[in-house]
PASEBA-1860 file (N, C-alpha, C; in nm, 3 decimals):
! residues 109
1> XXXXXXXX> 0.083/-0.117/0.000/0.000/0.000/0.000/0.089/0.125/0.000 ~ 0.066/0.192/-0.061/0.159/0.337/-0.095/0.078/0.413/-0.011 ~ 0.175/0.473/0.093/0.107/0.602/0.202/0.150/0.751/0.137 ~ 0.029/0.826/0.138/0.074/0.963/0.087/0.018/1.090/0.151 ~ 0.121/1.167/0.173/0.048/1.254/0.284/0.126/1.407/0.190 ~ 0.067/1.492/0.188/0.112/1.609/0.103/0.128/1.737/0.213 ~ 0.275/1.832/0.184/0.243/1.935/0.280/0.253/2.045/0.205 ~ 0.186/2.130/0.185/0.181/2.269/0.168/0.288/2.373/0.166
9> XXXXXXXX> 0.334/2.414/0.036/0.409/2.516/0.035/0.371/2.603/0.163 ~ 0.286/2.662/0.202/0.273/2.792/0.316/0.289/2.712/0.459 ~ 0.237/2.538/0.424/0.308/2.469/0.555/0.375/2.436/0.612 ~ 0.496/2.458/0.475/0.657/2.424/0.462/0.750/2.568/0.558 ~ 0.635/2.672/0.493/0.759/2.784/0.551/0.724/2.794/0.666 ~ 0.602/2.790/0.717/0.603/2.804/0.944/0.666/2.676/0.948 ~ 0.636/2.569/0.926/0.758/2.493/0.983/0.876/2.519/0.995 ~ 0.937/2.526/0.890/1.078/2.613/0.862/1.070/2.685/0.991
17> XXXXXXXX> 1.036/2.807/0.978/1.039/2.937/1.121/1.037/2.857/1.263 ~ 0.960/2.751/1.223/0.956/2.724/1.371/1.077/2.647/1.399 ~ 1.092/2.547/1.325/1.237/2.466/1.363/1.369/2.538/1.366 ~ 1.370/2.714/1.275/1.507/2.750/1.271/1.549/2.753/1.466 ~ 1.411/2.772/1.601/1.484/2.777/1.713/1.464/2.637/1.802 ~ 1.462/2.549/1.743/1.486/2.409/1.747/1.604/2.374/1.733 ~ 1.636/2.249/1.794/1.749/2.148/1.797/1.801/2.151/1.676 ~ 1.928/2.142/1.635/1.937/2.051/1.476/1.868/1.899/1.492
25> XXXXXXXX> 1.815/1.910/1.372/1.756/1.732/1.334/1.580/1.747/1.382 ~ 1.585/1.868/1.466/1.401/1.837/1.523/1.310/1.830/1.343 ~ 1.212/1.739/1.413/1.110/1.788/1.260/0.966/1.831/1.354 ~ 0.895/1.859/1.279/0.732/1.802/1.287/0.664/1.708/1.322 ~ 0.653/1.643/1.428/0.528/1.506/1.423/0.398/1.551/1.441 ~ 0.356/1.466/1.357/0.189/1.421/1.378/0.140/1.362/1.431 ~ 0.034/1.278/1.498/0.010/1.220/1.532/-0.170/1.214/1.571 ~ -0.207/1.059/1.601/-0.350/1.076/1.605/-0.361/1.027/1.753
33> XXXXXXXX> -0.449/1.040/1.832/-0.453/0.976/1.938/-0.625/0.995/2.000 ~ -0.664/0.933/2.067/-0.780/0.885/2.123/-0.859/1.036/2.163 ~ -0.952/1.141/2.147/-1.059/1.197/2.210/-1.045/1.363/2.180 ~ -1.094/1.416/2.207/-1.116/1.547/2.144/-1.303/1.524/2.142 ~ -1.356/1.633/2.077/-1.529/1.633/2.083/-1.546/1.551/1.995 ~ -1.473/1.508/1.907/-1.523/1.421/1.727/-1.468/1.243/1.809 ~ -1.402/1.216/1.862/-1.318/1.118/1.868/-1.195/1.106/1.850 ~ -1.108/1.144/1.759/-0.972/1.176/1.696/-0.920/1.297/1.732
41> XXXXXXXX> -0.775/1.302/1.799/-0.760/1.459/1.848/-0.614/1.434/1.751 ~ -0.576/1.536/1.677/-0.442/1.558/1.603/-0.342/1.634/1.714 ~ -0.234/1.563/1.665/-0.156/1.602/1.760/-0.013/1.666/1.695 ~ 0.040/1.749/1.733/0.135/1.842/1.677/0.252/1.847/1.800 ~ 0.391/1.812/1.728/0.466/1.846/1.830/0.613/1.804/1.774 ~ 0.712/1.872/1.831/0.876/1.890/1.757/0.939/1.786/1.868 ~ 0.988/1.751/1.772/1.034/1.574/1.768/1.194/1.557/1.745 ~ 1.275/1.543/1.800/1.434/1.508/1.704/1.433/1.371/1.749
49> XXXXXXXX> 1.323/1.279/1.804/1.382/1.145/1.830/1.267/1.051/1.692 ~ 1.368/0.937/1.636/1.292/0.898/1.545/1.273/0.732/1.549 ~ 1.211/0.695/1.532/1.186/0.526/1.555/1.136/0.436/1.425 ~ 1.171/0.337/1.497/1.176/0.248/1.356/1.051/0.220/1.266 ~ 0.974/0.263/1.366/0.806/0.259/1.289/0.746/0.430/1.242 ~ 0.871/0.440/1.232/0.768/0.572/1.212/0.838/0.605/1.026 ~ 0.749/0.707/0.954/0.729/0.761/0.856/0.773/0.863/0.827 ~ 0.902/0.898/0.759/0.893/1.054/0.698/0.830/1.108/0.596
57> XXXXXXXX> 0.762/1.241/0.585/0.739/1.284/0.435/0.835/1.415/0.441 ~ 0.928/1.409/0.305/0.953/1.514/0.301/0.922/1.601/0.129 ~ 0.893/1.722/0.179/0.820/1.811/0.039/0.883/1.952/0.105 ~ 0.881/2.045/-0.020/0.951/2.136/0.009/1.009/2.212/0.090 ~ 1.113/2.115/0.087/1.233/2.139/0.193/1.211/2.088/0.317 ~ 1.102/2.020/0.353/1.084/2.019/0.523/1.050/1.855/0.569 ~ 1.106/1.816/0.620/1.042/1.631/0.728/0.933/1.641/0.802 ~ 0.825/1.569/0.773/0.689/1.552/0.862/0.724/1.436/0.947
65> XXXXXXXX> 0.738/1.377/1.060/0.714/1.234/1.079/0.602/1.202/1.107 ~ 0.611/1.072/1.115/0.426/1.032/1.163/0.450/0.833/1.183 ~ 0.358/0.822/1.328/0.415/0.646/1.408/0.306/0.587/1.267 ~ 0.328/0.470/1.268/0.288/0.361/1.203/0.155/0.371/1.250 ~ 0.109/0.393/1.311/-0.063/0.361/1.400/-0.136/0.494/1.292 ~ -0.096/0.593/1.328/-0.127/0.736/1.271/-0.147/0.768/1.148 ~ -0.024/0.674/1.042/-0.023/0.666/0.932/-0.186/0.614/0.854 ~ -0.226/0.493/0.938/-0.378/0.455/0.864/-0.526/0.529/0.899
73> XXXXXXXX> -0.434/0.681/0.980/-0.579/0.769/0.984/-0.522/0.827/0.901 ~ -0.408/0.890/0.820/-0.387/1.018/0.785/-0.327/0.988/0.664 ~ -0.342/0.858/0.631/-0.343/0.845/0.472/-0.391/0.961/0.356 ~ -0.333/0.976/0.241/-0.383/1.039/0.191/-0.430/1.200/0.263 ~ -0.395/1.233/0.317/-0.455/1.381/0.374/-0.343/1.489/0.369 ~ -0.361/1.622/0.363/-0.274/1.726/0.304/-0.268/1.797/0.470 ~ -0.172/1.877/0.437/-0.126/1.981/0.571/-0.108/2.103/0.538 ~ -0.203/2.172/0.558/-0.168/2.348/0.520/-0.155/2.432/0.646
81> XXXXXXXX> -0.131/2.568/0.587/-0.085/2.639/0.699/-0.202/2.776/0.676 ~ -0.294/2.771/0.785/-0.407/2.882/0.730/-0.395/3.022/0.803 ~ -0.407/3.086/0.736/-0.408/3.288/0.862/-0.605/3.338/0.825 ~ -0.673/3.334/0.887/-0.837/3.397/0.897/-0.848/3.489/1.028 ~ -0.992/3.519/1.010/-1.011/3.626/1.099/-0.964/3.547/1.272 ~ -1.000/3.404/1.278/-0.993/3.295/1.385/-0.844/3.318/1.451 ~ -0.769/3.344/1.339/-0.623/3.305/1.360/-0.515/3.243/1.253 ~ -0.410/3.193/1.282/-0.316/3.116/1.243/-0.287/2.976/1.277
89> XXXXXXXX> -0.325/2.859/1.208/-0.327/2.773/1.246/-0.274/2.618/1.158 ~ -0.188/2.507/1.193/-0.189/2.389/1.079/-0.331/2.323/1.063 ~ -0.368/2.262/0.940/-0.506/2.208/0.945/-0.475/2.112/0.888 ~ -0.531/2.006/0.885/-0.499/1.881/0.815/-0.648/1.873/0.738 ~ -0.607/1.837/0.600/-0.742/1.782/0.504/-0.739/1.656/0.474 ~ -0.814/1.610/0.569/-0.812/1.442/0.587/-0.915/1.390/0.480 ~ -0.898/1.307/0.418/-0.990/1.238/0.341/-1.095/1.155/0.373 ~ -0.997/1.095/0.510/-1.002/0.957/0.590/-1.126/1.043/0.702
97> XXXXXXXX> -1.151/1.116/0.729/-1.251/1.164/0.820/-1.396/1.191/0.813 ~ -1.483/1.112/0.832/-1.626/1.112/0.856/-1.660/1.252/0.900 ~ -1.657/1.322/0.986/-1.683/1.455/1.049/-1.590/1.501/1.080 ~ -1.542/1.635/1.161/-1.486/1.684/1.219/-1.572/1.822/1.326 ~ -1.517/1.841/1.464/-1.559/1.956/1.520/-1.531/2.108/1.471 ~ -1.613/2.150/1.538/-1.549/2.309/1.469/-1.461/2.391/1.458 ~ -1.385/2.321/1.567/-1.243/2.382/1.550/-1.134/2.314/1.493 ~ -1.172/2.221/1.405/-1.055/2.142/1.304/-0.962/2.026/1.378
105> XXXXX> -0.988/2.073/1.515/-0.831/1.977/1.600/-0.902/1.844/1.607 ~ -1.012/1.796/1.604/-1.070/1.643/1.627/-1.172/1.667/1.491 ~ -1.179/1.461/1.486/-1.265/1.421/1.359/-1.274/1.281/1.440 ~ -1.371/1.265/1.270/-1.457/1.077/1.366/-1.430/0.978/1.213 ~ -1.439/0.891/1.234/-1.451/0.792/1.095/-1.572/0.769/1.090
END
């Protein structure tokens, strides 16, 4: 099965900003984990440790990781970087998601 996860030119450069006051080697992880209002809460957080089950994507210029478990929610789904009246925020466009709450951070299958 071919896993594909796409990140966003405008998602590429806050990453960038954010890792230039990071460790050398930190990236991005993702991750899915149990509850939020939908069921699924996304999880965001700078990472320099990497394991044998886990996944890189890399697209312009930047490393996403993501564990093996995480990978079969977030198949196929894109990562942008949005600025609205709400704020500034990463959003993930999951394919794989039945619903989501209103504030983007949880979804359901």
């Amino acid at each position: 099965m071919e896993i594909a996860f796409l990140i966003s030119a405008n998602a590429a450069t806050h990453i960038q900003k954010i890792l230039e006051s990071e460790a050398a080697g930190s990236r991005l992880r993702i991750s899915v984990q149990g509850g939020g209002c939908s069921g699924f809460l996304y999880n965001f957080l700078i990472d320099d440790n990497i394991t044998a089950d886990d996944k890189i994507f890399t697209q312009n210029n930047v490393e996403v990781v993501m564990d093996f478990i995480s990978l079969g929610f977030l198949n196929g789904s894109n990562l942008d970087y949005v600025e609205d009246l709400t704020g500034a925020k990463f959003v993930i466009k999951n394919p794989n998601a039945a619903s989501a709450c209103g504030c983007g951070n949880s979804f359901s299958l």
